[in-house]
FIKOL-220441 format. One line per field, with one value per residue: x, y, z of N, C-alpha, C, CB in turn; residue number from 0. Coordinates in nm, 3 decimals, m for minus. Glycine has a CB too. Example, Ala and Ser with C-alpha at 12.3 -4.5 7.8 and 13.67 -1.06 7.14 Angstrom:
nxx: [1.319,1.285];
nyy: [m0.569,m0.225];
nzz: [0.780,0.708];
caxx: [1.230,1.367];
cayy: [m0.450,m0.106];
cazz: [0.780,0.714];
cxx: [1.320,1.290];
cyy: [m0.330,0.003];
czz: [0.780,0.787];
cbxx: [1.131,1.408];
cbyy: [m0.447,m0.060];
cbzz: [0.905,0.572];
pos: [0,1];
END
This chain:
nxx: [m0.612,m0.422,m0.326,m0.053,m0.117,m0.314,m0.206,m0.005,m0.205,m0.341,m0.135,m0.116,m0.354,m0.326,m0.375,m0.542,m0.647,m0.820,m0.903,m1.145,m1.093,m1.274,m1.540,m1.782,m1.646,m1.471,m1.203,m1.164,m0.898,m0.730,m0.310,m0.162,m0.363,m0.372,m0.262,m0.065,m0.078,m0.273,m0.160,m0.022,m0.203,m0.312,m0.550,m0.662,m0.613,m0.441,m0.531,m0.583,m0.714,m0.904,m0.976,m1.078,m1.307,m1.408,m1.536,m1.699,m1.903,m1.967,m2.036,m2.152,m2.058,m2.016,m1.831,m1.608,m1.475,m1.218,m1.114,m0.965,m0.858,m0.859,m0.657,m0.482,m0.384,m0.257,m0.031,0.124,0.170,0.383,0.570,0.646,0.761,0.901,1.066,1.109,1.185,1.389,1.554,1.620,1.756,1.984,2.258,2.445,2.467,2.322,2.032,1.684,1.475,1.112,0.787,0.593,0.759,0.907,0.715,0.685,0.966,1.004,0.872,1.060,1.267,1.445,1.610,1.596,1.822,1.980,2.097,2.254,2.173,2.241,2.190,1.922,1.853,1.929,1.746,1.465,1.465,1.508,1.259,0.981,0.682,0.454,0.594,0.593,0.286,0.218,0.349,0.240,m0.021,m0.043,0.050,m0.104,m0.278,m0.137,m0.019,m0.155,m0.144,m0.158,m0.412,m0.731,m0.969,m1.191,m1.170,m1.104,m1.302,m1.441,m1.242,m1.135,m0.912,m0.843,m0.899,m0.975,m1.193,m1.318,m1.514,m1.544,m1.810,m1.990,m2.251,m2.460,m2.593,m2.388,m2.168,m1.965,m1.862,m1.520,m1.379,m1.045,m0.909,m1.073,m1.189,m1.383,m1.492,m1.294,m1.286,m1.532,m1.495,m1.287,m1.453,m1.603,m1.432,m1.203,m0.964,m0.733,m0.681,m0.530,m0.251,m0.019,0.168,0.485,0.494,0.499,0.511,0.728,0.802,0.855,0.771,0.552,0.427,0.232,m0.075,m0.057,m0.226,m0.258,m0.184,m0.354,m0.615,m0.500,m0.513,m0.775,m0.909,m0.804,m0.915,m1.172,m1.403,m1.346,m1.389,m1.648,m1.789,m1.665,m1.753,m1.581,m1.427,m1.373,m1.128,m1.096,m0.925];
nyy: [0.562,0.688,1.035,1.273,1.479,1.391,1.137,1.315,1.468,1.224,1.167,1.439,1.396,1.315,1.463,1.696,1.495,1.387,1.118,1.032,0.947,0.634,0.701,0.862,1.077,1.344,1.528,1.800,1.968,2.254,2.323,2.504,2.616,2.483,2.248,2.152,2.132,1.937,1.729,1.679,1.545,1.348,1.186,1.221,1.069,1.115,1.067,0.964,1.115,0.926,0.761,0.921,0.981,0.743,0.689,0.864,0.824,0.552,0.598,0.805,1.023,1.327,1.581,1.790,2.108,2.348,2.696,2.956,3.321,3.460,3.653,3.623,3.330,3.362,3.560,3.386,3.174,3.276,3.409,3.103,2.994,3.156,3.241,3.179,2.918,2.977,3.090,2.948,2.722,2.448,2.464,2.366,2.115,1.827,1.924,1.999,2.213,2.239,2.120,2.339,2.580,2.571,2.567,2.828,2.855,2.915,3.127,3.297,3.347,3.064,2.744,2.428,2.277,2.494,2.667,2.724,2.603,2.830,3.051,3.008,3.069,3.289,3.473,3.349,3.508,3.732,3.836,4.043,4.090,4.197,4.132,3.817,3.810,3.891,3.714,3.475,3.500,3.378,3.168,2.980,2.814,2.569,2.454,2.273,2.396,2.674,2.672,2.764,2.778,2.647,2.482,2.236,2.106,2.051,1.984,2.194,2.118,1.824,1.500,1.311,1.168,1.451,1.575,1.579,1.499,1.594,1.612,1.898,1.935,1.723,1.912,2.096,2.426,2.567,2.862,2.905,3.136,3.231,3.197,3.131,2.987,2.766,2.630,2.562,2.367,2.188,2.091,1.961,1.734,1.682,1.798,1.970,2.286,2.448,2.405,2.417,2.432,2.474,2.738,3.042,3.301,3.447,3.567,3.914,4.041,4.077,4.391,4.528,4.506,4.538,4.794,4.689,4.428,4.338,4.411,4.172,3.956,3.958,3.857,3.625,3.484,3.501,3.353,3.236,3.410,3.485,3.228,3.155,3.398,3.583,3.947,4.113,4.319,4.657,4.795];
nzz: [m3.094,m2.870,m2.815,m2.831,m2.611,m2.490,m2.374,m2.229,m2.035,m1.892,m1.730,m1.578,m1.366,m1.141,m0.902,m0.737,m0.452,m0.204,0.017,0.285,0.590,0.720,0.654,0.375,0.254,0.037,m0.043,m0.196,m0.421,m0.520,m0.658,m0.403,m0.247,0.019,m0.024,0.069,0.338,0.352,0.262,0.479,0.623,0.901,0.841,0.556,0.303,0.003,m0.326,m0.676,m0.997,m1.093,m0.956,m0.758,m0.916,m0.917,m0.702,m0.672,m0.853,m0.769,m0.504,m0.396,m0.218,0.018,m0.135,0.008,m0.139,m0.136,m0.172,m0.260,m0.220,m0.576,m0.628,m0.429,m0.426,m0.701,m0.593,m0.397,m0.542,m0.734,m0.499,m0.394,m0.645,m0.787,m0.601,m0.351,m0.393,m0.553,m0.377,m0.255,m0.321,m0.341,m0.560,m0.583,m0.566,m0.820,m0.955,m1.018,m1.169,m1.106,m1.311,m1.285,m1.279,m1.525,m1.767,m1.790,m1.906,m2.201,m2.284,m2.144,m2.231,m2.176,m2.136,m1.989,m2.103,m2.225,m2.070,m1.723,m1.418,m1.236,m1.402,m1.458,m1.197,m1.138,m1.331,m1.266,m0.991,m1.107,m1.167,m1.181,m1.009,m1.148,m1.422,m1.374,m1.409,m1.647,m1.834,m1.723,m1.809,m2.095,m2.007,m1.840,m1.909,m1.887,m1.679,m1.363,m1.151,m1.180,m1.340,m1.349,m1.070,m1.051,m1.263,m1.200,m1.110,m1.321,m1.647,m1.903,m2.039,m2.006,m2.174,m2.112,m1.797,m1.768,m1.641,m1.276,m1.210,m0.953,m0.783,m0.749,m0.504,m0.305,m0.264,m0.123,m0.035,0.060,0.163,0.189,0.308,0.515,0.795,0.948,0.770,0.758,1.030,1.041,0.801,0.907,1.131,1.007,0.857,0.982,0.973,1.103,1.108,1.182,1.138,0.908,0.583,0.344,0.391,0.224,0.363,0.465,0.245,0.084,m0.115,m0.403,m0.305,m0.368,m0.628,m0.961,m1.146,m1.442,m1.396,m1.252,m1.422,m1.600,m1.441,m1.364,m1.601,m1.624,m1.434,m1.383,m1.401,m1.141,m0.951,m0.928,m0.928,m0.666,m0.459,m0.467,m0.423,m0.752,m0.780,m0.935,m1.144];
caxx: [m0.473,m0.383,m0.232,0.042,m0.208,m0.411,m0.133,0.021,m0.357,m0.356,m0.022,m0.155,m0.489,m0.316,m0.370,m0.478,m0.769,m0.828,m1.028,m1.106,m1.048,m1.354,m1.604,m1.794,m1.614,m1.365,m1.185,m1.107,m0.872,m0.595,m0.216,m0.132,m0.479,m0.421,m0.224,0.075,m0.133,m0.360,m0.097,0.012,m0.324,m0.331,m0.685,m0.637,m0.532,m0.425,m0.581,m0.598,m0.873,m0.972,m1.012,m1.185,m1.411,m1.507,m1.597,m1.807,m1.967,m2.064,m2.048,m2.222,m1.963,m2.031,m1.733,m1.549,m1.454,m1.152,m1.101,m0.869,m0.884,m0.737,m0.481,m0.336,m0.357,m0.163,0.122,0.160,0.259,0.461,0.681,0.668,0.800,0.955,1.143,1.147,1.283,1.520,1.618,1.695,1.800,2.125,2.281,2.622,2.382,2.215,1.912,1.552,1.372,0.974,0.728,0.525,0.843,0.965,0.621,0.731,1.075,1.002,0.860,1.177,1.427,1.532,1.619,1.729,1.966,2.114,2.105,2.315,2.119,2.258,2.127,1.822,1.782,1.887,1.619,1.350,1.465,1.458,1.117,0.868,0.563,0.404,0.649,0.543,0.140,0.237,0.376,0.121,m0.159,0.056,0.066,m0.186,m0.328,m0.040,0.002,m0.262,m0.090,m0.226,m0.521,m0.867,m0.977,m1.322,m1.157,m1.047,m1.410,m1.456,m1.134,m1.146,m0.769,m0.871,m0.961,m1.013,m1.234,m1.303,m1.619,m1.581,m1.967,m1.971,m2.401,m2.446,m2.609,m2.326,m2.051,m1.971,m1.741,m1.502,m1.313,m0.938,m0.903,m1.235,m1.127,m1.498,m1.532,m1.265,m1.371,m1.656,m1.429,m1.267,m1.511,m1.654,m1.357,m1.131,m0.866,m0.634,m0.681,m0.408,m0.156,0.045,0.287,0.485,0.433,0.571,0.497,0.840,0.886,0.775,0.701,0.472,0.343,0.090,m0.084,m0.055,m0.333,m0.217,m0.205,m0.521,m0.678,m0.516,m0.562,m0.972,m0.947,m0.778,m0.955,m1.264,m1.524,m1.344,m1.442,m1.725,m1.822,m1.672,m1.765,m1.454,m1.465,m1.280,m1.109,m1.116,m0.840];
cayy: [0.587,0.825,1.158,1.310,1.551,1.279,1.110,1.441,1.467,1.108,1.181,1.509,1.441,1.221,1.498,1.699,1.457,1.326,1.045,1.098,0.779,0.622,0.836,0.861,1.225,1.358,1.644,1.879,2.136,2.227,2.325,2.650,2.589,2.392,2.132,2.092,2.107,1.811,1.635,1.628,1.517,1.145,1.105,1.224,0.956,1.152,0.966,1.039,1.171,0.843,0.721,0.984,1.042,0.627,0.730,0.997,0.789,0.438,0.631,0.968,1.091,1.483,1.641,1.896,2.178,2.449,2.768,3.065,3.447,3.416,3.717,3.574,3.202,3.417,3.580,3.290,3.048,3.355,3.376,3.017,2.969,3.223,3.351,3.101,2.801,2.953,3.191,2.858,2.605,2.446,2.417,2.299,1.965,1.813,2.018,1.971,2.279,2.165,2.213,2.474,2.674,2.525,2.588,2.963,2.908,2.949,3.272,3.403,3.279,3.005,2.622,2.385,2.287,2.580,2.783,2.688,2.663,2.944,3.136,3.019,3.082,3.490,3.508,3.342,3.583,3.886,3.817,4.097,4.007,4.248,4.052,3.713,3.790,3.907,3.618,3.374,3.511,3.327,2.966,2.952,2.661,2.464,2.379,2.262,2.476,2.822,2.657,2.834,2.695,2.606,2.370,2.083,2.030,2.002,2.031,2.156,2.044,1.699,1.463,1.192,1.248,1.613,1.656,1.470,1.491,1.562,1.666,1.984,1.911,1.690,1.947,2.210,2.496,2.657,2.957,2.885,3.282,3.275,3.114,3.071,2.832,2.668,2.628,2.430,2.252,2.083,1.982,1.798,1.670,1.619,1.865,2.028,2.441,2.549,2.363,2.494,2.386,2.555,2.882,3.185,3.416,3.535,3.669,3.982,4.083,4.195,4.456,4.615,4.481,4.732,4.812,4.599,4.271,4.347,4.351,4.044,3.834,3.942,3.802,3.502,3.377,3.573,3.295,3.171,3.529,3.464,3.109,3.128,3.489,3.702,4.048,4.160,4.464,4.713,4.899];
cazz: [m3.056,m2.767,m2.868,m2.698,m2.522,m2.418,m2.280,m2.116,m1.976,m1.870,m1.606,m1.488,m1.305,m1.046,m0.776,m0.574,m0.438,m0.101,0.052,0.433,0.676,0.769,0.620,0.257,0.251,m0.050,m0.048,m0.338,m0.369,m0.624,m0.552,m0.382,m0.192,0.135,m0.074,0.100,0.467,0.308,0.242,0.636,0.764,0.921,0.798,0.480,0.208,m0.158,m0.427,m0.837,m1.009,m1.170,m0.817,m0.672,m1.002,m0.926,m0.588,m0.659,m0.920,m0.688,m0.327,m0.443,m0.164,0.007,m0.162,0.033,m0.194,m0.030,m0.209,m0.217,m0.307,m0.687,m0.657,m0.322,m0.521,m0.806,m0.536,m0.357,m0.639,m0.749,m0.390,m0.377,m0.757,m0.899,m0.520,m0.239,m0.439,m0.631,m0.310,m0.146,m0.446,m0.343,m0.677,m0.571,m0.618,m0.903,m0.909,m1.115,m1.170,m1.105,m1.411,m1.332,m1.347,m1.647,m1.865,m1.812,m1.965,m2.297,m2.259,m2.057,m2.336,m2.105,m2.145,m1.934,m2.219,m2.276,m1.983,m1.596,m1.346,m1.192,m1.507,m1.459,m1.049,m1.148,m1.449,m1.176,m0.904,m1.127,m1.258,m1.084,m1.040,m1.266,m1.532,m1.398,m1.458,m1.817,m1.906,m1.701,m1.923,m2.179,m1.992,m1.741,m1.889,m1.909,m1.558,m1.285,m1.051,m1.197,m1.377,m1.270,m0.943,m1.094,m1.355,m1.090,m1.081,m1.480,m1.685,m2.058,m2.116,m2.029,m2.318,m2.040,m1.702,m1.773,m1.548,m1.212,m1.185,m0.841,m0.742,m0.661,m0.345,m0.270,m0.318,m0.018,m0.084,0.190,0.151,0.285,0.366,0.627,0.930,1.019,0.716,0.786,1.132,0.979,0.743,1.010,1.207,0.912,0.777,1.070,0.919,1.173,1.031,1.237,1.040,0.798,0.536,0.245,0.388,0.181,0.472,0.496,0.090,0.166,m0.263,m0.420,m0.212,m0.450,m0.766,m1.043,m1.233,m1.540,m1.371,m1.162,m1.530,m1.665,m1.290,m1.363,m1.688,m1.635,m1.299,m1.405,m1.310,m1.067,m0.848,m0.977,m0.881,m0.506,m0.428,m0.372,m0.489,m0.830,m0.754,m1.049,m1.169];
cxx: [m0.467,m0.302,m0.177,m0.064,m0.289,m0.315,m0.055,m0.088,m0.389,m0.302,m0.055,m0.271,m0.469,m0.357,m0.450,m0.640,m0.739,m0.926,m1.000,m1.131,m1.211,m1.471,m1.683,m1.806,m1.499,m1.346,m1.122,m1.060,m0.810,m0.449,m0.235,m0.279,m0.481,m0.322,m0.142,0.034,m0.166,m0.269,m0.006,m0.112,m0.369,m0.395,m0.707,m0.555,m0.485,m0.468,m0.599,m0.718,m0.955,m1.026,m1.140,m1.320,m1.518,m1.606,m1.696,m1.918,m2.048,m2.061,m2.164,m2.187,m2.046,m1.867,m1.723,m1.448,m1.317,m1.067,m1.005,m0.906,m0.800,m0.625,m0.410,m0.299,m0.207,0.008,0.189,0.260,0.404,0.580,0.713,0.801,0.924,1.113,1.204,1.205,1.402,1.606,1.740,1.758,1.942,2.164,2.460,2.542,2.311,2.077,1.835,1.477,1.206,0.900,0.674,0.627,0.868,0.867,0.665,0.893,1.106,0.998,0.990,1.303,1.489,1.507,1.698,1.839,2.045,2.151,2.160,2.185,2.128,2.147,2.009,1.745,1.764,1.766,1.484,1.330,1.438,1.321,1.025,0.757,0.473,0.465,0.579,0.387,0.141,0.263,0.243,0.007,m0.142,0.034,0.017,m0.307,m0.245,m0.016,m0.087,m0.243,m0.122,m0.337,m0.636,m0.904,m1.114,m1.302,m1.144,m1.182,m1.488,m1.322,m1.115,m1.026,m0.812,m0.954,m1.024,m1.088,m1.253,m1.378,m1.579,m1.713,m2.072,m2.184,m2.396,m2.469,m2.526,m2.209,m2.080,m1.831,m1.671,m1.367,m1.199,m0.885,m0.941,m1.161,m1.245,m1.548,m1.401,m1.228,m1.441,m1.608,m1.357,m1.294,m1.614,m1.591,m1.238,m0.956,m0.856,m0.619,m0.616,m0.286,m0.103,0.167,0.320,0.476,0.575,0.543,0.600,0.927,0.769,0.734,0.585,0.416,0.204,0.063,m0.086,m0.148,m0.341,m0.222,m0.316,m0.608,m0.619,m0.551,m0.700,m1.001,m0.909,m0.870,m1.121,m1.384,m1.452,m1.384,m1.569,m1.822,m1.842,m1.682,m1.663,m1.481,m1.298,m1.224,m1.071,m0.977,m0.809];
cyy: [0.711,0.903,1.226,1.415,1.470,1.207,1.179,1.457,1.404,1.111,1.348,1.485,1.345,1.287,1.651,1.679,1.420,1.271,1.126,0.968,0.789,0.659,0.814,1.053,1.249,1.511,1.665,1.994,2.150,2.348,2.488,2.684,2.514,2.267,2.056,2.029,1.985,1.720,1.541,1.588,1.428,1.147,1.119,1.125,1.039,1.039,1.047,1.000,1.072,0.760,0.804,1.011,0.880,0.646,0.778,0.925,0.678,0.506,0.709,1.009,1.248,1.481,1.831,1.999,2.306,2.541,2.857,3.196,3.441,3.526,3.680,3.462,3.265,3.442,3.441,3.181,3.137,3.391,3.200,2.975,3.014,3.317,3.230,2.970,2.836,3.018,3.006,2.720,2.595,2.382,2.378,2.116,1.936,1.875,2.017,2.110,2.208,2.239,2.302,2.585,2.632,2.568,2.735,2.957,2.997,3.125,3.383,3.375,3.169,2.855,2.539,2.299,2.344,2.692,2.667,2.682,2.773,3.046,3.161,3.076,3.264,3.515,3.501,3.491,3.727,3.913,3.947,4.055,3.998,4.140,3.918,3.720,3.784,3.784,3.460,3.407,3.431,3.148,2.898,2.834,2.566,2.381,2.342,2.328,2.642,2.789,2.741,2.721,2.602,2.450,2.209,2.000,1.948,2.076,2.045,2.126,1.921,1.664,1.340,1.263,1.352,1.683,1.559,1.431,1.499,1.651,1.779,2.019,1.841,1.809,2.084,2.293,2.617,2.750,2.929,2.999,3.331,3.169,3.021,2.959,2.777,2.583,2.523,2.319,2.138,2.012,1.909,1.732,1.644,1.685,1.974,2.213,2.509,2.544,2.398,2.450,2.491,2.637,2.990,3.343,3.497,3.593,3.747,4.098,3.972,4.225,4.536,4.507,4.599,4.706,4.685,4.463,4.312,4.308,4.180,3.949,3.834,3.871,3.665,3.391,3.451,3.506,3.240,3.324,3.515,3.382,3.111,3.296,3.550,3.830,4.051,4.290,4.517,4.807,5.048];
czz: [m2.967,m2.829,m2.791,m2.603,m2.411,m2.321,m2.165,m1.988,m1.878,m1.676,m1.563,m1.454,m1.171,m0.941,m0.811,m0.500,m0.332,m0.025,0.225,0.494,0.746,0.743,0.455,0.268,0.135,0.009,m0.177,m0.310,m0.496,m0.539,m0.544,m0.237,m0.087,0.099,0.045,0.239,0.420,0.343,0.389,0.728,0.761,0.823,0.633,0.359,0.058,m0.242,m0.580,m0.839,m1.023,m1.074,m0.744,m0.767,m1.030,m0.809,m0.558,m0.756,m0.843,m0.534,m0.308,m0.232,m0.163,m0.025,m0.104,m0.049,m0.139,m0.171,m0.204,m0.288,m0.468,m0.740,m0.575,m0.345,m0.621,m0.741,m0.465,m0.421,m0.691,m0.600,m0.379,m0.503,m0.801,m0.779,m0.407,m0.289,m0.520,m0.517,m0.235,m0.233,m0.410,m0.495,m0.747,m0.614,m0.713,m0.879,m1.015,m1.124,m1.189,m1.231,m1.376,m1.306,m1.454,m1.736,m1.917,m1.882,m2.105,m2.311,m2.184,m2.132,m2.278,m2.113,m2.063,m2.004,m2.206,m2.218,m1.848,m1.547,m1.263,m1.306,m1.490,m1.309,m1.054,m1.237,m1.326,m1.057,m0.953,m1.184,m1.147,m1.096,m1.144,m1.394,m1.538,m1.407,m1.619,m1.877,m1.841,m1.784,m2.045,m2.188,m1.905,m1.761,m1.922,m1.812,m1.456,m1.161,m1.073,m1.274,m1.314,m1.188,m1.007,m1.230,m1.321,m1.085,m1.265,m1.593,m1.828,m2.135,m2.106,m2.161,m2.234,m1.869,m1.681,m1.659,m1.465,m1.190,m1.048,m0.839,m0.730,m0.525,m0.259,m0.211,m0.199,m0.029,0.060,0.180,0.227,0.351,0.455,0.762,0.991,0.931,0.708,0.919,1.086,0.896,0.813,1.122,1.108,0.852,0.907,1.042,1.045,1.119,1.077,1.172,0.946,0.703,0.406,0.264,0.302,0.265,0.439,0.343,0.093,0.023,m0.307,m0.343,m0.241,m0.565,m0.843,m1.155,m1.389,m1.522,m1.309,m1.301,m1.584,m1.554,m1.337,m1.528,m1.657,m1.535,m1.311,m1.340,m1.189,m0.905,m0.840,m0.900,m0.693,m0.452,m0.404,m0.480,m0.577,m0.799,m0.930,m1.044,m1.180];
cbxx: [m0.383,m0.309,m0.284,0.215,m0.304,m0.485,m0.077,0.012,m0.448,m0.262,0.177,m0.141,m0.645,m0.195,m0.203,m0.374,m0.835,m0.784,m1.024,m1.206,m0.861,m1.329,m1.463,m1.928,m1.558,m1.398,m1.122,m1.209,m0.761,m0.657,m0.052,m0.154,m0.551,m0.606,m0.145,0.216,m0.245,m0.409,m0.018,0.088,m0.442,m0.423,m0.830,m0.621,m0.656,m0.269,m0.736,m0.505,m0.907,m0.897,m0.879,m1.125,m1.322,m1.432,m1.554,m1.739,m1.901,m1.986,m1.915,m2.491,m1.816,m2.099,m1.734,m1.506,m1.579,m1.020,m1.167,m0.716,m0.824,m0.813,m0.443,m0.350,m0.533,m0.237,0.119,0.065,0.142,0.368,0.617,0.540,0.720,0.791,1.026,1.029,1.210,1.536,1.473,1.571,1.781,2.183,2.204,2.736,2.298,2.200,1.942,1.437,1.411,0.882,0.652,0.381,0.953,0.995,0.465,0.726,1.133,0.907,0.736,1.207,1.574,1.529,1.644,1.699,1.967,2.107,1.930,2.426,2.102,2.429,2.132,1.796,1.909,2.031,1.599,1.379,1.576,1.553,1.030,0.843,0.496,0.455,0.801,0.592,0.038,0.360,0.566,0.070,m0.185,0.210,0.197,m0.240,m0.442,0.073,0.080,m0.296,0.065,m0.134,m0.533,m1.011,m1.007,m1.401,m1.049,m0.991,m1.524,m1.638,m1.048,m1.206,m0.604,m0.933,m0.840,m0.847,m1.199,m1.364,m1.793,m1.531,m1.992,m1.787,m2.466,m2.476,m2.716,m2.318,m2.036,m1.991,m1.804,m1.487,m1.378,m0.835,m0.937,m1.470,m1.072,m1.614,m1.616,m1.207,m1.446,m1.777,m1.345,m1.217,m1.584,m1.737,m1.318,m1.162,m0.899,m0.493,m0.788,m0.369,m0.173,0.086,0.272,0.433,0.392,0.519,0.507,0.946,0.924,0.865,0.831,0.401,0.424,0.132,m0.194,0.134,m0.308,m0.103,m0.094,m0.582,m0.657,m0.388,m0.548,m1.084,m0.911,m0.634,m0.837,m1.270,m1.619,m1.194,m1.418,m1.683,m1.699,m1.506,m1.829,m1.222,m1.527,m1.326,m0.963,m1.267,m0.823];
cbyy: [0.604,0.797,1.250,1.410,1.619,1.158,1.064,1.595,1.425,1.017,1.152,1.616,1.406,1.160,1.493,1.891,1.378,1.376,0.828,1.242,0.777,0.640,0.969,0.747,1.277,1.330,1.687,1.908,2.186,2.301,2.255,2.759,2.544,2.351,2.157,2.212,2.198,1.795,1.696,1.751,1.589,1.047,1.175,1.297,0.802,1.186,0.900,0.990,1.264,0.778,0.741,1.134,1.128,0.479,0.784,1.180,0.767,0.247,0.726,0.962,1.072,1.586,1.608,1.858,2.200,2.351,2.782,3.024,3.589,3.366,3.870,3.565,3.162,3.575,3.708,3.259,2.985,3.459,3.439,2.960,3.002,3.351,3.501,3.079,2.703,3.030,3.329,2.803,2.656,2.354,2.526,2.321,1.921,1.690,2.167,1.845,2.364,2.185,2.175,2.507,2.709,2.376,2.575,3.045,2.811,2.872,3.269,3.364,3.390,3.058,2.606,2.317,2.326,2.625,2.890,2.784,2.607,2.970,3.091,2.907,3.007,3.606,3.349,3.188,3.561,3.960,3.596,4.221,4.021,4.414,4.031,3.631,3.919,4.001,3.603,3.371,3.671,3.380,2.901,3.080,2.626,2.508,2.431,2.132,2.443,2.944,2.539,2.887,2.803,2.775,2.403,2.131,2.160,2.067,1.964,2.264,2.058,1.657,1.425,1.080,1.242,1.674,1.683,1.473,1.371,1.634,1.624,2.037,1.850,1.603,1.964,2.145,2.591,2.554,3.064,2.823,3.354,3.181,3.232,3.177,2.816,2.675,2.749,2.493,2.299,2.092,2.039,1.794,1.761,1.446,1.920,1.924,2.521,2.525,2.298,2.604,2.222,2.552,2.937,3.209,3.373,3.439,3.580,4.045,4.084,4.204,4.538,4.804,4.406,4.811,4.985,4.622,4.169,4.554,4.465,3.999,3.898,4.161,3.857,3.501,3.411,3.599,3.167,3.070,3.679,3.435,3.009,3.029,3.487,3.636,4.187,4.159,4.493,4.785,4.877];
cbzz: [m3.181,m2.627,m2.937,m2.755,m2.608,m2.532,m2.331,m2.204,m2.051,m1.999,m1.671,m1.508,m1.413,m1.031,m0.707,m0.517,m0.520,m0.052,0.027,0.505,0.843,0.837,0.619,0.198,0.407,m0.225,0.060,m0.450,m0.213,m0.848,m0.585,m0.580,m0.269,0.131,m0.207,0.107,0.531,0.152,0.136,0.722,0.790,1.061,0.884,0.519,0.166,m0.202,m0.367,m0.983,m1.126,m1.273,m0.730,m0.605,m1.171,m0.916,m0.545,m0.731,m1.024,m0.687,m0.255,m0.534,m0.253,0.167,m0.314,0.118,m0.215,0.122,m0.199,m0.250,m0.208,m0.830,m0.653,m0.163,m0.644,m0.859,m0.411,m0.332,m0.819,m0.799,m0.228,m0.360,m0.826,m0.994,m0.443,m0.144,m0.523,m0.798,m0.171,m0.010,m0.632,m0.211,m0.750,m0.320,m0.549,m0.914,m0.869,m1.047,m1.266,m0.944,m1.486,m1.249,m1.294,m1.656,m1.807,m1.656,m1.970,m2.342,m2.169,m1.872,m2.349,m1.976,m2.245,m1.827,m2.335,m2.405,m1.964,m1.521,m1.312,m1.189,m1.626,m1.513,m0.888,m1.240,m1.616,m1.088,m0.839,m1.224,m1.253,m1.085,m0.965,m1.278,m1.515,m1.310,m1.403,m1.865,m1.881,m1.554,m1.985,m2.112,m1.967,m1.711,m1.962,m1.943,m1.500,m1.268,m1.050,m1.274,m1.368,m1.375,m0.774,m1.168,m1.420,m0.881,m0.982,m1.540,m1.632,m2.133,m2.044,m1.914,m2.477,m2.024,m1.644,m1.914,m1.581,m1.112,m1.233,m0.748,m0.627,m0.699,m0.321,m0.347,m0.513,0.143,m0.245,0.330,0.177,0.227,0.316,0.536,1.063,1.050,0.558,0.722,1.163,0.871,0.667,1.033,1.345,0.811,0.629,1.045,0.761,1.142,1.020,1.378,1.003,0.858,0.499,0.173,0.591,0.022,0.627,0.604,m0.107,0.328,m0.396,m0.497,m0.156,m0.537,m0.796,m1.134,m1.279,m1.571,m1.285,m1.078,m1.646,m1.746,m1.080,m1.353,m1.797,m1.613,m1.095,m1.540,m1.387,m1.100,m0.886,m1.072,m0.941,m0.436,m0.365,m0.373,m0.379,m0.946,m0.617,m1.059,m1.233];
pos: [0,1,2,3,4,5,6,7,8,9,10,11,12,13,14,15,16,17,18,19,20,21,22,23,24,25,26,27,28,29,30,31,32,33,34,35,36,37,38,39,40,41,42,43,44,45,46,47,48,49,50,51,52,53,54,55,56,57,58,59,60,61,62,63,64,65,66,67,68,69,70,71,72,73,74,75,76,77,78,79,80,81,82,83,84,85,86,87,88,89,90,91,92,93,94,95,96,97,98,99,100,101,102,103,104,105,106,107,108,109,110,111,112,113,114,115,116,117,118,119,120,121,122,123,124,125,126,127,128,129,130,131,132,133,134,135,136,137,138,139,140,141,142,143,144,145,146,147,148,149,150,151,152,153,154,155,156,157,158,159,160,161,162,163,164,165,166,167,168,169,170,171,172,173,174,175,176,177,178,179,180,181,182,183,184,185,186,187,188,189,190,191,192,193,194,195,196,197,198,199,200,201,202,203,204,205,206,207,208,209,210,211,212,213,214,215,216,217,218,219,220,221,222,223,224,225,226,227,228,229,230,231,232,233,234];
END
């Protein structure tokens, strides 16, 4: 019998996979990482995991890997989340808050029961960042959107498909920060690296990390500095 986890489990691993047209090429990323670009590029098809983890099993597919630094992963989802959707949420209209805000409600006293949405767009907006790391240490495995980057490739919430099993000699990893690998990423994958979607360019917080989240960011993403080389900065 499936258990609600398993079934929770089941409906998150649909994304964020992509075949490449023509090609025995995958790409792997997770969100906050290139997603939204991916998702605008012809050649690019999105496909779930259970797809891409058959792929990798009868193709033995090179899997393209695309990375990010994991405190500008951290601000990012944080201007995207917690600033630029609620800055711009018309809520003269039925309006959905997306889960990976919602996982954080609890933690902020907030329901969409029993709170407006107005209520809830000031709580998001007054959140600092410092506040929102504190509480992500909290629920950072709840969502696949602040998960560790390193998990997409083997996932210990899953009860189903956990490892995709991808070779290691298959599996090529490209920093989305480096220009010069992704330079190389798109001339082996046919990905457009000028392109841009989703940008939170223009929310112009946090301007510092403060010592306190610098420690919990190195705990939480700890291998993932680790794994794809970026340096931990120390407090």
């Amino acid at each position: 019998m499936l258990t609600r986890l398993s079934i929770y489990n089941n409906k998150s691993i649909s994304m964020p996979y992509f075949s490449v047209a023509d090609s025995n090429k995958l790409v792997v990323t997770n969100f906050k990482v290139m997603f939204s670009s991916f998702k605008k590029t012809p050649n690019f098809s999105k496909i779930k995991r259970y797809k891409a983890k058959l792929i990798i099993n009868y193709s033995d597919p090179q899997v393209y890997f695309t990375v990010r630094d994991p405190y500008q992963k951290a601000i990012s989802f944080y201007k995207d989340k917690f600033q630029k959707i609620p800055q711009n949420a018309d809520l003269s209209q039925p309006f959905k808050w997306e889960r990976p805000q919602r996982v954080f409600f609890p933690m902020m006293g907030l329901s969409v029961k029993n709170n407006s949405n107005q209520e809830i767009q000031q709580a998001l907006l007054n959140t600092s960042f410092d506040d929102f790391v504190s509480l992500l240490a909290s629920c950072y495995q709840l969502d696949e959107h602040i998960h560790p980057q390193h998990w997409i490739l083997n996932n210990p919430n899953y009860f189903m498909l956990k490892d995709l099993g991808i070779k290691p000699q298959r599996l090529s990893i490209y920093k989305m920060d480096r220009p010069e690998e992704m330079e190389a990423f798109a001339g082996a994958t046919g990905f457009d690296f000028a392109q841009r979607a989703n940008s939170t360019g223009k929310i112009k917080t946090p301007q510092t990390i403060s010592s306190q989240s610098l420690d919990s960011l190195n705990q939480i993403y700890q291998r993932d500095f680790a794994a794809f080389g970026y340096e931990m900065r120390q407090s």
